[in-house]
C-alpha positions in Angstrom: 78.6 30.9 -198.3 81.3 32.8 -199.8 80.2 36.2 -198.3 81.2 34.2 -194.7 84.6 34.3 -196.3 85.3 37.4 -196.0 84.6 38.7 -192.1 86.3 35.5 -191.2 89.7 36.3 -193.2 89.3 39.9 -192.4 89.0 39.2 -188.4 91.7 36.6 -188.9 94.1 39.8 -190.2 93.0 41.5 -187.4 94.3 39.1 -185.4 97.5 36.9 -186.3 99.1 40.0 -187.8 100.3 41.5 -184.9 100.8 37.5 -183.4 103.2 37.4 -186.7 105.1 40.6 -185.7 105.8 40.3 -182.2 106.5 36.3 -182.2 109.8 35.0 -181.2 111.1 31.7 -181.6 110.5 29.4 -178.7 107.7 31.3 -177.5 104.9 29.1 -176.5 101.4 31.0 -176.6 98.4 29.2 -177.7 95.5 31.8 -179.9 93.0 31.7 -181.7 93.0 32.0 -185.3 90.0 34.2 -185.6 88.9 37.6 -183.7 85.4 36.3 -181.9 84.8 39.8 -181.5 86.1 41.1 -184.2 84.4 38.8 -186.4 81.1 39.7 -184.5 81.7 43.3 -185.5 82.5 42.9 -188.5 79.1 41.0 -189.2 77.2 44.3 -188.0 79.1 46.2 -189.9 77.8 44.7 -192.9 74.7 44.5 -191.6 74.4 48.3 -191.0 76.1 49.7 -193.9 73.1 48.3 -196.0 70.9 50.5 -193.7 72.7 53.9 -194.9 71.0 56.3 -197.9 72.1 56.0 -201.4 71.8 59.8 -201.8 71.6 62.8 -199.7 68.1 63.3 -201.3 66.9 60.0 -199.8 68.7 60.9 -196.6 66.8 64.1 -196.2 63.4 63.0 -197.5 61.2 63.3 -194.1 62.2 64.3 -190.7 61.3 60.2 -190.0 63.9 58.9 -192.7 66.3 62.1 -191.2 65.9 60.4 -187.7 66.3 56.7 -189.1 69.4 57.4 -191.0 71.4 59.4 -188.3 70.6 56.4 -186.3 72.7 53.5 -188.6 75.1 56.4 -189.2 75.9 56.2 -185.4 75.3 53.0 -185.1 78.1 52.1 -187.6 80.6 54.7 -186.5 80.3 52.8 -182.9 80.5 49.4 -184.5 83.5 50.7 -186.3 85.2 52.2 -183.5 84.3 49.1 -181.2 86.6 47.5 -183.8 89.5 49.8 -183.3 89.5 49.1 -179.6 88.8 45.6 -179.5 91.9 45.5 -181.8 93.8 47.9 -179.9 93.2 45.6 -176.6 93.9 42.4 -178.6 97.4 43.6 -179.2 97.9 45.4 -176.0 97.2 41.7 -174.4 100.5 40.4 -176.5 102.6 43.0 -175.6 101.1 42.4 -172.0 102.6 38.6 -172.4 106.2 39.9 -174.0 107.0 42.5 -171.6 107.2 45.3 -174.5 105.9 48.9 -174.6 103.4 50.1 -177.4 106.1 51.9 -179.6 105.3 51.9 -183.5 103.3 48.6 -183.2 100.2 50.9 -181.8 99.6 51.6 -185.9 99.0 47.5 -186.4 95.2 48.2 -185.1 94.3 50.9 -187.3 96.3 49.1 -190.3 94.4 46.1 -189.9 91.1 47.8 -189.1 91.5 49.8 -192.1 91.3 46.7 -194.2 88.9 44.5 -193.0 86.4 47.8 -193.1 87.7 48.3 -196.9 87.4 44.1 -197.2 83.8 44.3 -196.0 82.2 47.2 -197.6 81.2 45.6 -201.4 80.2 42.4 -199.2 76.2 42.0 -199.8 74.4 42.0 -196.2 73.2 39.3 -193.7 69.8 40.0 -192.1 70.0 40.0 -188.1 68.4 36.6 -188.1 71.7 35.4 -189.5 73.9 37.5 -187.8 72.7 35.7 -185.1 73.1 32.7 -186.1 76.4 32.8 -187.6 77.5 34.0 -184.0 75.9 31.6 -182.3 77.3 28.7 -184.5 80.5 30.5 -184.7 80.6 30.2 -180.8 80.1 26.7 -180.4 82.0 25.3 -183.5 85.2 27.1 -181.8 84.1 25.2 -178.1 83.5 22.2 -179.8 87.1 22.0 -181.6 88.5 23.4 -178.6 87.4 20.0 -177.2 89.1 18.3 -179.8 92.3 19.8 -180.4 92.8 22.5 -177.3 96.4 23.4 -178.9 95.2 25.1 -181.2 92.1 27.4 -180.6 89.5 28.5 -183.3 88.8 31.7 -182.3 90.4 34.4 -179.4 88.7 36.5 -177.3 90.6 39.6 -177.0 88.1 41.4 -174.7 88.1 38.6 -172.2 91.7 37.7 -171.6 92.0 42.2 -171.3 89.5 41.7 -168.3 91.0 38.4 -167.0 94.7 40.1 -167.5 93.7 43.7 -165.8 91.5 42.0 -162.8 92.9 42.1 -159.5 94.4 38.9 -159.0 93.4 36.7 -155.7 95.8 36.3 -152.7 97.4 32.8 -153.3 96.3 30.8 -150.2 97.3 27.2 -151.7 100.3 27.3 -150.7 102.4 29.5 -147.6 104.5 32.3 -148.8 108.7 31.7 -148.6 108.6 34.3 -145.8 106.3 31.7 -143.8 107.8 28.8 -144.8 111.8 30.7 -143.7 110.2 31.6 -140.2 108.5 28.3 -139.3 108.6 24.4 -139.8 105.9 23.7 -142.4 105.1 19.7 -143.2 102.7 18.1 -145.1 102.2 15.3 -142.3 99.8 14.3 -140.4 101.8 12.5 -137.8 102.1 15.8 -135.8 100.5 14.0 -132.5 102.7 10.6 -132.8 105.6 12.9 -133.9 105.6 14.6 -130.8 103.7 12.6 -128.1 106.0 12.0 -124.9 105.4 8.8 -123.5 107.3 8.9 -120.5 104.5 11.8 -119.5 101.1 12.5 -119.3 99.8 14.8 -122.6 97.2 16.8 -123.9 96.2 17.0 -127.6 94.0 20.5 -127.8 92.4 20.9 -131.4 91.4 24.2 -131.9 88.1 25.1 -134.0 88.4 27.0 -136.9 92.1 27.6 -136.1 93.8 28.5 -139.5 97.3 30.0 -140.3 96.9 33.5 -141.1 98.4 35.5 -144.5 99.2 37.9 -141.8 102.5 36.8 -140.2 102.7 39.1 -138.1 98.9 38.4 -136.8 100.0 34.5 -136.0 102.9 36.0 -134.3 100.6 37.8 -132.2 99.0 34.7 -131.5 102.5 32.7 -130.4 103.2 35.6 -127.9 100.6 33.5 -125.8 102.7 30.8 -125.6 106.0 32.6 -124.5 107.8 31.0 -121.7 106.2 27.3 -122.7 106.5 27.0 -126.6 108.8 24.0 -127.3 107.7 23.7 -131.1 106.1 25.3 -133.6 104.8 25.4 -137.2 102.1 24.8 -139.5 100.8 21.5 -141.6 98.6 20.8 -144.3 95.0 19.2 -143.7 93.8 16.9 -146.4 89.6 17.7 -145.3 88.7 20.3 -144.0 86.6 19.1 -141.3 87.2 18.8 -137.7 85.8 15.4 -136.9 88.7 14.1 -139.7 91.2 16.1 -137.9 90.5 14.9 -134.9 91.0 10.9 -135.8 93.6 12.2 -138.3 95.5 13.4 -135.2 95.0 10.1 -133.1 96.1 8.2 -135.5 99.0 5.3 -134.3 99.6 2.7 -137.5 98.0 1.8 -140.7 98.0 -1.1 -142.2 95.9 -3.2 -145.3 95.3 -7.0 -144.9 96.0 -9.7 -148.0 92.7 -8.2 -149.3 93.2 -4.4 -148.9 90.8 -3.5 -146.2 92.3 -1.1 -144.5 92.7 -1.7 -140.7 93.5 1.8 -138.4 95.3 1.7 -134.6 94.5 4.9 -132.6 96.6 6.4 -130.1 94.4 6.3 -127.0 94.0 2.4 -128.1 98.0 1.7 -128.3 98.4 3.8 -125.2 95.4 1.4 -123.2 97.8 -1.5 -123.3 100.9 0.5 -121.8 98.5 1.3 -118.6 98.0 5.0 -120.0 94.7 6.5 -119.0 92.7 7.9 -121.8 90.3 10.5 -121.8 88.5 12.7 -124.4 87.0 16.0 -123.8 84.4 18.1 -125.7 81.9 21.1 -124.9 79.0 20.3 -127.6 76.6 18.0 -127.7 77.8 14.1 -128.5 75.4 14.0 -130.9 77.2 16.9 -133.5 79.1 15.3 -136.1 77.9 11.5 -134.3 80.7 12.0 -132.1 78.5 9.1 -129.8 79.7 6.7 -132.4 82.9 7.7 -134.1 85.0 8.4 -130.8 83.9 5.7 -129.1 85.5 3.4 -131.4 88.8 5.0 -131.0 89.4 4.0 -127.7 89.4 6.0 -124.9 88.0 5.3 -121.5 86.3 8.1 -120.8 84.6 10.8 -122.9 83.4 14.6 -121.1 80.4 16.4 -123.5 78.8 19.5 -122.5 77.0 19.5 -119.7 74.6 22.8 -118.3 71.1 24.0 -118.8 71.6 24.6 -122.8 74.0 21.1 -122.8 77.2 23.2 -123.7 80.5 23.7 -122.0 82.3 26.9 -122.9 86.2 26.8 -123.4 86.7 28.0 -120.0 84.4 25.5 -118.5 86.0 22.6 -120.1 89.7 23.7 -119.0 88.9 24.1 -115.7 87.3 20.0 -116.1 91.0 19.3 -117.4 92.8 21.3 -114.9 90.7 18.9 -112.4 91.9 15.6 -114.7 95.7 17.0 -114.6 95.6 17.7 -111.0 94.6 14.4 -109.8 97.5 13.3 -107.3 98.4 9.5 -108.6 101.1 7.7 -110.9 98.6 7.0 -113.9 99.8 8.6 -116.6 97.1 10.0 -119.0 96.0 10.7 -122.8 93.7 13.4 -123.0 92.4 14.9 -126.2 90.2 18.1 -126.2 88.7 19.8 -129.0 88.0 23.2 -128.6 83.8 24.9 -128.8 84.4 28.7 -128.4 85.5 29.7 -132.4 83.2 27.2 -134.0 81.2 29.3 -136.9 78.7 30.2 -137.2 79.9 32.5 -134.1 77.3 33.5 -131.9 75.2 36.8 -132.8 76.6 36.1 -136.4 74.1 33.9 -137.3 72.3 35.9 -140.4 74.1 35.3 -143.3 73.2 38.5 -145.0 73.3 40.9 -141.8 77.3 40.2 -141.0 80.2 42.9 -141.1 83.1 40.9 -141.6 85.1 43.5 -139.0 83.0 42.9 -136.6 83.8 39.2 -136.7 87.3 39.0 -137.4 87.2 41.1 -134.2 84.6 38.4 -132.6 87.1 35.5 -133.5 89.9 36.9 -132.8 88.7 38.0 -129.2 87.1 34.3 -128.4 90.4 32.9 -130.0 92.8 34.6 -127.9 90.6 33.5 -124.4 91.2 30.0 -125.8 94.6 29.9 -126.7 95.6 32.0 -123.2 93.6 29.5 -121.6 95.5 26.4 -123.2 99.0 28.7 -122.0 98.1 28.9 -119.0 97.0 25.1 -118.1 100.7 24.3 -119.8 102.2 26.7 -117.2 100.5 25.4 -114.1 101.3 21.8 -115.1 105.3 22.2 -116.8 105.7 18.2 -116.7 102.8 17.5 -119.3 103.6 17.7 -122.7 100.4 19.7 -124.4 100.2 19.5 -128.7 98.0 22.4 -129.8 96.2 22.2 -133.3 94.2 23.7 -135.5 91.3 21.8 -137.1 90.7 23.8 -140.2 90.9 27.5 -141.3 87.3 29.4 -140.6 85.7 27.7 -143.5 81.9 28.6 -142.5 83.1 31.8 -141.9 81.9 34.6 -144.5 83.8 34.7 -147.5 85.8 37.7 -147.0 87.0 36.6 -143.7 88.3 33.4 -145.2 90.3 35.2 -147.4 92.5 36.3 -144.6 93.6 32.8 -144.2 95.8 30.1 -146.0 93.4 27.3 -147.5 93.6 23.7 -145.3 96.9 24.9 -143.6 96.9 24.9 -139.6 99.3 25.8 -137.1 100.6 23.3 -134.5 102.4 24.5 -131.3 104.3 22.2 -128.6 104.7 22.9 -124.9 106.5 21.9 -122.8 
């Protein structure tokens, strides 16, 4: 047990002396008190050293023994210098964290090194079975206290925080950028329909699949440019799911209250608007059966409800606006409600339906062609009828989109535009 003493205190020296030398007061940094690597090493150092000649004579003996020996000998010297650079990376890591160049503490690795190596050389060897062990024990005694007390770490991991430390970082898509957030409104509600519903007029609410805000301003910008001459409002708010039959009551939704016993009792717009005399319709290209839409909208209240209709029971974008343009253009005093959720961006995307076989240029270029053809269609219904009030959202960003693709876009925010 006392041999275990000394590659732990020698990887400890490895370790908190260059901590000790480059720590300033207030500085709050949680390490580990022992090199994992280093102590690793250090364990196959011992083992190999035992594996060296006594004497040259031994050494040269038979071309086999000649073989054997030059083997440990490299061996070690790569152990050894595995050491220096683990060290070497352990300290570059602090001076990562202060801000500082290398300068004269770029001896500290060699310094320590140097020791632990003159430490460990009278130390009597562990067989491989209990190097091993020891690091396997080693391993999870440090997890297991890290449990306990996570202040204050068993061992570090110098190799691991280089590569976490010199890894590209990923875009941050949590949250919008300042630049975003000083060119457009930006909420967190999800009163943007009640918010700006006119109820002295007839208006549309359009949710648009797979509509996310871009990381690209200047590609939503693009995007707005459809809207010119009709854009009242615009902006971006966060989603709490990321699902489009949530954003779709999420949108509709009037009041909420809780009785004495806390169930929780929801008013819909379509439902509020009924009792004013306000017509209310709902319109959607796919099938009533995706996502149960059968049940869910019916019980939010609107008169009527439009699904696909054809040979393959699907109504494209187009086919569906020209249905409303018909709904709009109906010559009478009723005022109506309609809410439409877009078909035409929905992923998978047609022809991208092989998971392993997609180029991700090819649908970004796919998306954005089908989303453009939605959105002018939405501008253009807006300009042929200037006295209804249309509220354009997004449902989601392309979440079943491949991976890559989603990265272009900020997580669960969605744009919102106003016309008229």
């Amino acid at each position: 047990m006392n041999r275990l003493l000394y590659p732990i205190v020698a990887s400890a020296l490895i370790t908190i002396v260059p901590f000790l030398l480059t720590f300033e007061k207030g500085q709050d940094i949680t390490r580990g008190l022992v090199g994992y690597e280093c102590f690793a090493l250090l364990l196959l150092f011992v083992f190999l050293k035992d594996k060296l000649p006594t004497s040259l004579r031994v050494a040269c003996a038979t071309k086999q023994s000649m073989l054997k020996n030059l083997v440990s000998v490299v061996l070690l010297a790569v152990v050894v210098v595995a050491l220096f650079a683990v060290a070497w990376l352990d300290l570059q890591n602090l001076l990562a964290i202060k801000g500082w160049s290398t300068g004269w503490y770029g001896v500290l690795p060699f310094a320590t090194c140097g020791l632990a190596i003159a430490m460990m050389w009278k130390v009597k060897p562990f067989s491989a079975s209990a190097v091993s062990f020891i690091i396997f024990v080693t391993l999870f005694a440090h997890l297991f206290a890290l449990n306990q007390y996570a202040a204050q770490p068993l061992a570090q991991f110098p190799i691991v925080d280089y590569m976490s430390r010199s890894a590209p970082r990923p875009v941050v898509r949590d949250s919008l950028s300042e630049s975003f957030k000083a060119k457009y409104f930006t909420t967190d509600s999800a009163t943007i329909t009640r918010d700006f519903v006119d109820s002295s007029k007839t208006n549309v609410i359009v949710l648009v699949e797979s509509w996310g805000v871009p990381l690209d301003v200047n590609r939503f910008a693009e995007q707005l440019r459809i809207f010119d001459g009709v854009m009242m409002q615009v902006g971006a708010h966060h989603r709490m799911y990321s699902r489009t039959r949530t954003a779709e009551r999420e949108d509709l939704i009037y009041s909420v209250k809780r009785d004495s016993v806390g169930r929780r009792d929801t008013v819909f717009l379509p439902q509020a608007l009924r009792k004013q005399g306000v017509r209310t319709l709902f319109v959607y290209g796919g099938d009533s059966l995706t996502q149960m839409r059968n049940k869910y909208i019916r019980n939010v209240g609107f008169d009527e409800v439009f699904y696909g209709a054809g040979n393959n029971g699907v109504r494209s974008d187009r086919e569906s606006a020209i249905l409303l343009d018909g709904l709009l253009s109906v010559r009478d005093s009723a005022l109506r409600f309609v809410s439409w959720t877009t078909l035409d961006t929905r992923f998978p995307l047609q022809g991208f339906d092989d998971p392993y076989k997609i180029d991700v240029a090819s649908v970004d270029s796919a998306y954005s062609v089908r989303l453009t053809e939605t959105l002018q269609l939405i501008a253009n219904l807006a300009k042929k009828h200037p006295n209804v009030r249309f509220v354009v959202q997004g449902d989601h960003n392309p979440i079943l989109s491949p991976l890559k693709f989603q990265e272009k876009f900020y997580k669960r925010w969605v744009p919102f535009v106003v016309l008229n």
